[in-house]
PASEBA-1860 file (N, C-alpha, C; in nm, 3 decimals):
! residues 206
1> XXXXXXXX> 6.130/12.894/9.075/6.149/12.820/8.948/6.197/12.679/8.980 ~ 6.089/12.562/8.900/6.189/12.443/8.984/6.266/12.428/8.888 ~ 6.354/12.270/8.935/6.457/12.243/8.872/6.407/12.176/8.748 ~ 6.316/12.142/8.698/6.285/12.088/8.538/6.268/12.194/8.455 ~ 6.199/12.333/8.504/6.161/12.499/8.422/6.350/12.482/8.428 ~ 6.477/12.489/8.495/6.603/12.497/8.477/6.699/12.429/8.369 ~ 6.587/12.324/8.345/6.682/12.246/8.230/6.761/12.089/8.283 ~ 6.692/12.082/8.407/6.740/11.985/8.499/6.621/11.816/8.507
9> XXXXXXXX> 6.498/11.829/8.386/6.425/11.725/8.335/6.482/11.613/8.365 ~ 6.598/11.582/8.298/6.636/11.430/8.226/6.713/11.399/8.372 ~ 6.771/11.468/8.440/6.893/11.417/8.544/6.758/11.459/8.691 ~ 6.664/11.484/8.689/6.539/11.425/8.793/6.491/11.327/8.754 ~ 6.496/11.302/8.621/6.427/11.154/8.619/6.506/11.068/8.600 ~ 6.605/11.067/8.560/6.712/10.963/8.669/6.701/10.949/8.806 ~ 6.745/11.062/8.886/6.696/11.040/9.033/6.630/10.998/9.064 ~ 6.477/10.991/9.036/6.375/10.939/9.076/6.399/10.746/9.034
17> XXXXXXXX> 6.442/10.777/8.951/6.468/10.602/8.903/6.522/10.551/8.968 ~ 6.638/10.628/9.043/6.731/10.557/9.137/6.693/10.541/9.257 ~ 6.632/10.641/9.322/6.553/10.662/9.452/6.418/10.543/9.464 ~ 6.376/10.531/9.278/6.277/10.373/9.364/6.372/10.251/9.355 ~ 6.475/10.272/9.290/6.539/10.147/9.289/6.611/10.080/9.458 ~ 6.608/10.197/9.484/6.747/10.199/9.609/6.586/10.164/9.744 ~ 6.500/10.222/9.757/6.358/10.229/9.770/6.291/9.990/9.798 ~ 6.301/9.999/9.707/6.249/9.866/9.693/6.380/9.744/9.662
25> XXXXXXXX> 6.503/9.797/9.711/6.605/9.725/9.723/6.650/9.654/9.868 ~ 6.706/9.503/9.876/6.760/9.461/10.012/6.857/9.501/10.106 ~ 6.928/9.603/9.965/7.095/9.625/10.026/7.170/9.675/9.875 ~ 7.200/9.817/9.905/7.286/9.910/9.799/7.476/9.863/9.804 ~ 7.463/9.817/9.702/7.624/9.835/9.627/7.654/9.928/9.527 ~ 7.730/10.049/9.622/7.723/10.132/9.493/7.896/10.162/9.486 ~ 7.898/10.154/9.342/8.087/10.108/9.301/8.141/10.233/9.233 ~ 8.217/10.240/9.255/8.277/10.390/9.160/8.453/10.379/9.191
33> XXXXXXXX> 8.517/10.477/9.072/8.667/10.473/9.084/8.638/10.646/9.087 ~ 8.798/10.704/9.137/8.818/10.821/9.185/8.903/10.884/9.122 ~ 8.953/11.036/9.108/9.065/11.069/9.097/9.166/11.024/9.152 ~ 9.179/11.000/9.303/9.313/11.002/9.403/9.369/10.884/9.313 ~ 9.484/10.827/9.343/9.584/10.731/9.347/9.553/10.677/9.502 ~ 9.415/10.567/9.501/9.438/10.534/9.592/9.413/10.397/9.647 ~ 9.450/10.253/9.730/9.400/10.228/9.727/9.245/10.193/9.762 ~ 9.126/10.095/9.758/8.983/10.054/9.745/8.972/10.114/9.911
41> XXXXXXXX> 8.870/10.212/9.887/8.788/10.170/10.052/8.618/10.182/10.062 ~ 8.556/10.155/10.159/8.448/10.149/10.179/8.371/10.254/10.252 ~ 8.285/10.276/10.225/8.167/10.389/10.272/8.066/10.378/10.362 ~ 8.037/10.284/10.451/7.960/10.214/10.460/7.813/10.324/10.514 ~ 7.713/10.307/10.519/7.580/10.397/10.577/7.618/10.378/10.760 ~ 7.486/10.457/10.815/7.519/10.426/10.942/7.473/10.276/11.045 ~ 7.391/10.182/10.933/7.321/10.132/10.986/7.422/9.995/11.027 ~ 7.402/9.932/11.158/7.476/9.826/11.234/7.543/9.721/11.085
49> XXXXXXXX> 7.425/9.701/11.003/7.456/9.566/10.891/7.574/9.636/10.782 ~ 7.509/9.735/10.737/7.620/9.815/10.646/7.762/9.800/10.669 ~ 7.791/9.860/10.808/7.926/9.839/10.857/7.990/9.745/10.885 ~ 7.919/9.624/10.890/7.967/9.499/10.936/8.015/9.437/10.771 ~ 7.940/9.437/10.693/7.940/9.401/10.591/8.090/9.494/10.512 ~ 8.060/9.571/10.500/8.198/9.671/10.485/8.319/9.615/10.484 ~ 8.340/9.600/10.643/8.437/9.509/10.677/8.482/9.377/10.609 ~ 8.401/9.320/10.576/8.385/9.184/10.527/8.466/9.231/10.343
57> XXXXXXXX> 8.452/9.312/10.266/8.499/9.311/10.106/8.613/9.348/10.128 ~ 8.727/9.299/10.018/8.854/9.336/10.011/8.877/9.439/9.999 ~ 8.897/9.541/10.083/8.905/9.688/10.068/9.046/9.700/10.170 ~ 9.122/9.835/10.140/9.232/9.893/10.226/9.169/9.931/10.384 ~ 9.051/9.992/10.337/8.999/10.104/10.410/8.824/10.067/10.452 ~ 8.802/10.067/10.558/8.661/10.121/10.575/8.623/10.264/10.654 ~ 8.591/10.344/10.618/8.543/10.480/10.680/8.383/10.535/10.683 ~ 8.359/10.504/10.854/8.203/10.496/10.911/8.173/10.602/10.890
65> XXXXXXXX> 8.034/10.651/10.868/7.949/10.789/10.909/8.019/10.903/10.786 ~ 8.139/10.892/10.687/8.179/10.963/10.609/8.074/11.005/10.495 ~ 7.990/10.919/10.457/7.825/10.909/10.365/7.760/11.034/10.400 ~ 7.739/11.003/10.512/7.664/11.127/10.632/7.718/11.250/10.621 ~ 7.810/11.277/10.583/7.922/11.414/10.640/7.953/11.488/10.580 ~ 7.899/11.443/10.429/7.889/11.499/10.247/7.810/11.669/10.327 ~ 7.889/11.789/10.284/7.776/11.939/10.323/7.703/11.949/10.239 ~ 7.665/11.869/10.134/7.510/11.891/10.132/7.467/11.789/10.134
73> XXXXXXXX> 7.448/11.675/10.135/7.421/11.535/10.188/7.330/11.531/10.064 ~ 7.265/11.403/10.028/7.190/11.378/9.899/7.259/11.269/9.816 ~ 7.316/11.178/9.912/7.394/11.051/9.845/7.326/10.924/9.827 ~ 7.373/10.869/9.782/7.259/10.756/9.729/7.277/10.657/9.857 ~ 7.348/10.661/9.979/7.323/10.590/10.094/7.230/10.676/10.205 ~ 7.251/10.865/10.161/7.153/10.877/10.276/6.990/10.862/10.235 ~ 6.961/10.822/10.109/6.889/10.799/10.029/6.793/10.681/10.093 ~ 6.951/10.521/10.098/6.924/10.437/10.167/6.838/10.439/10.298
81> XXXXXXXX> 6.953/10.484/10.385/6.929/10.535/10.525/6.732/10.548/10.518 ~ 6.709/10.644/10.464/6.585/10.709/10.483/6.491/10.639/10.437 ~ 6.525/10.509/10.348/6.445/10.429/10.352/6.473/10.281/10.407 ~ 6.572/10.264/10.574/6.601/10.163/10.613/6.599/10.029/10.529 ~ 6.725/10.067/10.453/6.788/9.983/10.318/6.938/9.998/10.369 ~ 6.988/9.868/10.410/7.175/9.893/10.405/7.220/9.915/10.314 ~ 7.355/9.980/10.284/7.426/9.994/10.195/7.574/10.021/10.211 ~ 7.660/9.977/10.115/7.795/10.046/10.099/7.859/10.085/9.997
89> XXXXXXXX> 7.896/10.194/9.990/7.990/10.291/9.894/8.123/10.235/9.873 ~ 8.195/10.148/9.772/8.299/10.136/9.748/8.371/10.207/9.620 ~ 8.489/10.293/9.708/8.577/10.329/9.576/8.644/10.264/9.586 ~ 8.690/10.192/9.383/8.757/10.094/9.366/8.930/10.177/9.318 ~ 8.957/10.269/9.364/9.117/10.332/9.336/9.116/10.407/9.215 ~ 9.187/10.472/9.160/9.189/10.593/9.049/9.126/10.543/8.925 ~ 9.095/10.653/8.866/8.983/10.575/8.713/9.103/10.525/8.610 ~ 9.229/10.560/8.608/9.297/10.503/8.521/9.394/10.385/8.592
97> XXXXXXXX> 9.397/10.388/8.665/9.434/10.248/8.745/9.449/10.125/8.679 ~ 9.544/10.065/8.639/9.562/9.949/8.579/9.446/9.815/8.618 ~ 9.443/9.809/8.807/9.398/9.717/8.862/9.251/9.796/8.882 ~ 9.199/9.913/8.844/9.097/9.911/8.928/8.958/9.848/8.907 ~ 8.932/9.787/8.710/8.873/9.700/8.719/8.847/9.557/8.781 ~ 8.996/9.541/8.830/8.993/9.415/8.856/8.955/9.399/9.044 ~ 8.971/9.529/9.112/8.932/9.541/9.232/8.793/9.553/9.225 ~ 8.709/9.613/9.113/8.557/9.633/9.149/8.521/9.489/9.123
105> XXXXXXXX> 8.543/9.451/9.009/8.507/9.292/9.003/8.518/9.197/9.145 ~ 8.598/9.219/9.185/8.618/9.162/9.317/8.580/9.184/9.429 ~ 8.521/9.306/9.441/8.401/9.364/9.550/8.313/9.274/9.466 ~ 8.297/9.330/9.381/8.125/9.277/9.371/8.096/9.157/9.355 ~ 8.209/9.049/9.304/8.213/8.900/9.369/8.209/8.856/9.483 ~ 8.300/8.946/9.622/8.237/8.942/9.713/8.120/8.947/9.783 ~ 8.100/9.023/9.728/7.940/9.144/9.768/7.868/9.001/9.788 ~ 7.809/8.934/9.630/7.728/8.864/9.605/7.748/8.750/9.615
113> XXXXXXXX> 7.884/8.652/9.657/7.903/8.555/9.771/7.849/8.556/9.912 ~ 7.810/8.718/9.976/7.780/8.707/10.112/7.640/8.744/10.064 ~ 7.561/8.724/9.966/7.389/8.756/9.995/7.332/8.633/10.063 ~ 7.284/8.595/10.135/7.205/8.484/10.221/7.099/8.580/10.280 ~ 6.973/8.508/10.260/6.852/8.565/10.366/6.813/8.467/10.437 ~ 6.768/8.497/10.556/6.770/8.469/10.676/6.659/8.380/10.686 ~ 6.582/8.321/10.768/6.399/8.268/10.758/6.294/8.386/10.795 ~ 6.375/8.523/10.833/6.289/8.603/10.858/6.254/8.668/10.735
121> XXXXXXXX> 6.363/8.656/10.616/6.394/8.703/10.486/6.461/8.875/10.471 ~ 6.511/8.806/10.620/6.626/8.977/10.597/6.745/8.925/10.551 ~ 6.814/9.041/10.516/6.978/9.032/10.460/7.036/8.978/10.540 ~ 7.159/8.856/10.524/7.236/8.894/10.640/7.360/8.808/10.570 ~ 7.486/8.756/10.618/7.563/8.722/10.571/7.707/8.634/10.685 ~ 7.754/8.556/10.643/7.815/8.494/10.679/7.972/8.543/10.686 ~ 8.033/8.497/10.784/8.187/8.554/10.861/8.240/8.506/10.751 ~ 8.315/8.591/10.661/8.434/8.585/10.575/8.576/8.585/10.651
129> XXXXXXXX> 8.625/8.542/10.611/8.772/8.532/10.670/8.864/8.588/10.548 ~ 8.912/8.732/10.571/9.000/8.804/10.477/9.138/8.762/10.514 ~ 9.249/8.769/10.418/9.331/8.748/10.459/9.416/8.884/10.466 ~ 9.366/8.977/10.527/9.406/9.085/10.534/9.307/9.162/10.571 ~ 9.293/9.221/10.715/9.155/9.281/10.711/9.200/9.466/10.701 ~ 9.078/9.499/10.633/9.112/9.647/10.650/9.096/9.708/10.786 ~ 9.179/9.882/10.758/9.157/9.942/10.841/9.030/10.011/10.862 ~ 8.998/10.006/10.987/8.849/10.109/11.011/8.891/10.228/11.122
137> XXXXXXXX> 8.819/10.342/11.070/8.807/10.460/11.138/8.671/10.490/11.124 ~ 8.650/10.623/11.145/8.503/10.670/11.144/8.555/10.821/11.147 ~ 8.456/10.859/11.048/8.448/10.992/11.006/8.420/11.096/11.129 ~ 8.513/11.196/11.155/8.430/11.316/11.246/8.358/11.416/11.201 ~ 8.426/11.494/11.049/8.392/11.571/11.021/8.407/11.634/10.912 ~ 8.368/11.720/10.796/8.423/11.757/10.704/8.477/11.906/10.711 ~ 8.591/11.970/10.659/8.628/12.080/10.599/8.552/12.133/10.491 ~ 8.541/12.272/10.502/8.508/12.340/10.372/8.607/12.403/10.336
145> XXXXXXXX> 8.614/12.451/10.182/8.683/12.525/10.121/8.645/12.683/10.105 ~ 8.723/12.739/10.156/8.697/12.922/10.179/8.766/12.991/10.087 ~ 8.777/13.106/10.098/8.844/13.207/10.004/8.976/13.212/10.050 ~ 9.070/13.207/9.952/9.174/13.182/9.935/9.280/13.029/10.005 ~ 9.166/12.939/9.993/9.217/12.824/10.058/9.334/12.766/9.993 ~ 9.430/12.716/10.068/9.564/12.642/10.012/9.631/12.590/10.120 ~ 9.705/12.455/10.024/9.727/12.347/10.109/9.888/12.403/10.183 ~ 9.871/12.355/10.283/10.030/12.394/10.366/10.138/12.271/10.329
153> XXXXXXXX> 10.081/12.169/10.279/10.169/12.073/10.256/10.108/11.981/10.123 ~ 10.172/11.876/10.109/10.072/11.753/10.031/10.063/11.643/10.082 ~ 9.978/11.597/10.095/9.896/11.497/10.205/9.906/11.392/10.144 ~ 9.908/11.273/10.124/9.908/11.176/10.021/9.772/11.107/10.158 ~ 9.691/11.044/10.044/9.558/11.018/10.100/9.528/10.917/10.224 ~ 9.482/10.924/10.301/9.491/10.825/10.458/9.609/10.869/10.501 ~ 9.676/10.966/10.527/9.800/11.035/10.530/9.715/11.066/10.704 ~ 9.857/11.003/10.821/9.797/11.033/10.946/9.882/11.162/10.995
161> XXXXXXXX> 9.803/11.261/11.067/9.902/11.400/11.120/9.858/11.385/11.264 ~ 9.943/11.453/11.323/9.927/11.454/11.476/9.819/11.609/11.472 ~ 9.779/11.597/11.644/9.704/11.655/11.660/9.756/11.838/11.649 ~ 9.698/11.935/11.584/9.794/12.049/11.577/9.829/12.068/11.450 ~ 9.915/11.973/11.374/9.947/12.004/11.237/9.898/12.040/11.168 ~ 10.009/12.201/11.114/9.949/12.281/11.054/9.899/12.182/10.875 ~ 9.779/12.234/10.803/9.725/12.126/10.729/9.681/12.239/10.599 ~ 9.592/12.341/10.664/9.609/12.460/10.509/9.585/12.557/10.557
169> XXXXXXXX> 9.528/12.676/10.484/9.523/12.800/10.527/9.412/12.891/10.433 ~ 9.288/12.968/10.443/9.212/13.031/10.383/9.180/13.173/10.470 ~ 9.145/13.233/10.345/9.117/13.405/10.454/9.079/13.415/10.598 ~ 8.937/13.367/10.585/8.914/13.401/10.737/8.953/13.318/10.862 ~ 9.014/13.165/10.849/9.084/13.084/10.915/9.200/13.122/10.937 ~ 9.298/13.146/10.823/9.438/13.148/10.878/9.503/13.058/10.859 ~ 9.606/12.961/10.937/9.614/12.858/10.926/9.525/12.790/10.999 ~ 9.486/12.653/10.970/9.443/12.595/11.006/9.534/12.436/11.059
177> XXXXXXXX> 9.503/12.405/11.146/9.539/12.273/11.233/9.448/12.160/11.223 ~ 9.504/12.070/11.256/9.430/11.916/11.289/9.365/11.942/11.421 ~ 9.252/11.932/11.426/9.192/12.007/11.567/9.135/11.850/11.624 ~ 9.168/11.718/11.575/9.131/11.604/11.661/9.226/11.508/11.750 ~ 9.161/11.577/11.895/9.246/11.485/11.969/9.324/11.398/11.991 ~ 9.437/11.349/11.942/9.518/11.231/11.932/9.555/11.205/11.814 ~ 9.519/11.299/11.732/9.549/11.296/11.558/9.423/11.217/11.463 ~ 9.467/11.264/11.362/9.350/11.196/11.256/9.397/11.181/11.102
185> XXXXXXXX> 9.344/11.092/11.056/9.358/11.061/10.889/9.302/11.187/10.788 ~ 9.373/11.249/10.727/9.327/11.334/10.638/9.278/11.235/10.501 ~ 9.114/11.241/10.495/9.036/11.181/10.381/8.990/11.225/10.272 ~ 9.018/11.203/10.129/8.923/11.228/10.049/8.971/11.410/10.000 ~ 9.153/11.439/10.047/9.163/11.554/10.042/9.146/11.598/9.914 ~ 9.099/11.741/9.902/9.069/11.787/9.751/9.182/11.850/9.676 ~ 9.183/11.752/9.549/9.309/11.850/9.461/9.259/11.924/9.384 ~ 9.147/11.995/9.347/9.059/12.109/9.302/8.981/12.203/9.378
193> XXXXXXXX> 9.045/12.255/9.466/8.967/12.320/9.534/8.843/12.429/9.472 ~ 8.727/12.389/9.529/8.592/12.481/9.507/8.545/12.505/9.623 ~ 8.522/12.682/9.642/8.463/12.729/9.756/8.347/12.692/9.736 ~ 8.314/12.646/9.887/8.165/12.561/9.935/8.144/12.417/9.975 ~ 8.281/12.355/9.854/8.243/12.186/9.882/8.371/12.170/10.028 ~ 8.340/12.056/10.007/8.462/11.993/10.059/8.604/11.945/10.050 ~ 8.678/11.994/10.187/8.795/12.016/10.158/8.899/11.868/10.160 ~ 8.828/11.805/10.278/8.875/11.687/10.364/8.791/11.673/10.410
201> XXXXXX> 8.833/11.557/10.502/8.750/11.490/10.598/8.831/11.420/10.672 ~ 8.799/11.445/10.820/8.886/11.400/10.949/8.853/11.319/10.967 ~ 8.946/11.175/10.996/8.870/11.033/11.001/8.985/10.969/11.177 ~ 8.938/10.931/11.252/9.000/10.871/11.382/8.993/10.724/11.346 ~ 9.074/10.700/11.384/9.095/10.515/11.389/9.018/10.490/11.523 ~ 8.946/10.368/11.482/8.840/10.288/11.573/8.915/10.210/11.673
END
């Protein structure tokens, strides 16, 4: 049965709208605010320009290869990716956030201060000078959520643990530990847990 016989019509043909948009585009800015209390970071795809560019918008945070690491993947950068289109994912901090309109406005003033094409008529962009540059890590990996998963502590978000620390605990795991070498940033941790998605995501500083 496909997904339009399901009742799923109107939200495929969105997709498809977006998929030619992203398709016949130079370079994806895609903006969104979050639950967490947190502040702005960046998403960037895997491709060399994405990440460079990343770097470049007023963000807290940039976190590489995290796009990629989604368990079921189907994001509008691996979207990009597959059609060698850069892109970056910025969350602009919690949806009720006093400032967080005023942070997306400001990505995306950025954003579109650094569009310049080249004489070859590729993207490319000029050295910004932040006065504050963010931090970068890169994603290792994601957690899933199992049966009877629960947190051993509360993590407050980019929250760094050493390597070992105990972090949560579900049936067939047990407890579970920080299993990355030298410690890692707990990302994107979930305050709703649903068996299947994602729990976290282990991020190492670059």
């Amino acid at each position: 049965e496909s997904a339009e016989d399901e009742g799923y019509k109107y939200e495929l043909q969105r997709a498809r709208l977006v998929a030619e948009s992203i398709r016949d585009a130079e370079f994806i800015l895609d903006v969104h605010s979050c639950s967490a209390d947190v502040g702005s970071f960046a998403l960037p795809s895997s491709m060399d320009l994405s990440e460079e560019l990343a770097e470049q918008l007023p963000v807290k945070y940039v976190i590489e290869s995290l796009v990629h690491a989604c368990l079921d993947g189907g994001t509008t950068l691996d979207c990009a990716l597959l059609h060698n289109v850069p892109g970056v994912c910025v969350e602009c901090g919690q949806h009720s956030h006093p400032d967080v309109d005023a942070r997306a406005v400001s990505i995306i003033s950025s954003f579109l201060s650094m569009q310049v094409l080249t004489d070859k008529g590729l993207f490319a962009m000029p050295n910004i000078k932040l006065s504050e540059k963010p931090t970068v890590m890169r994603c290792e990996y994601a957690e899933r959520v199992g049966l009877g998963f629960e947190w051993l502590n509360q993590f407050p978000e980019f929250h760094y643990v050493e390597e070992n620390t105990p972090i949560f605990r579900d049936e067939s795991r047990g407890d579970v530990q920080c299993p990355i070498s030298g410690g890692a940033y707990i990302v994107m941790a979930t305050a709703s847990p649903v068996i299947g998605e994602e729990a976290l995501f282990w991020a190492s500083a670059k």
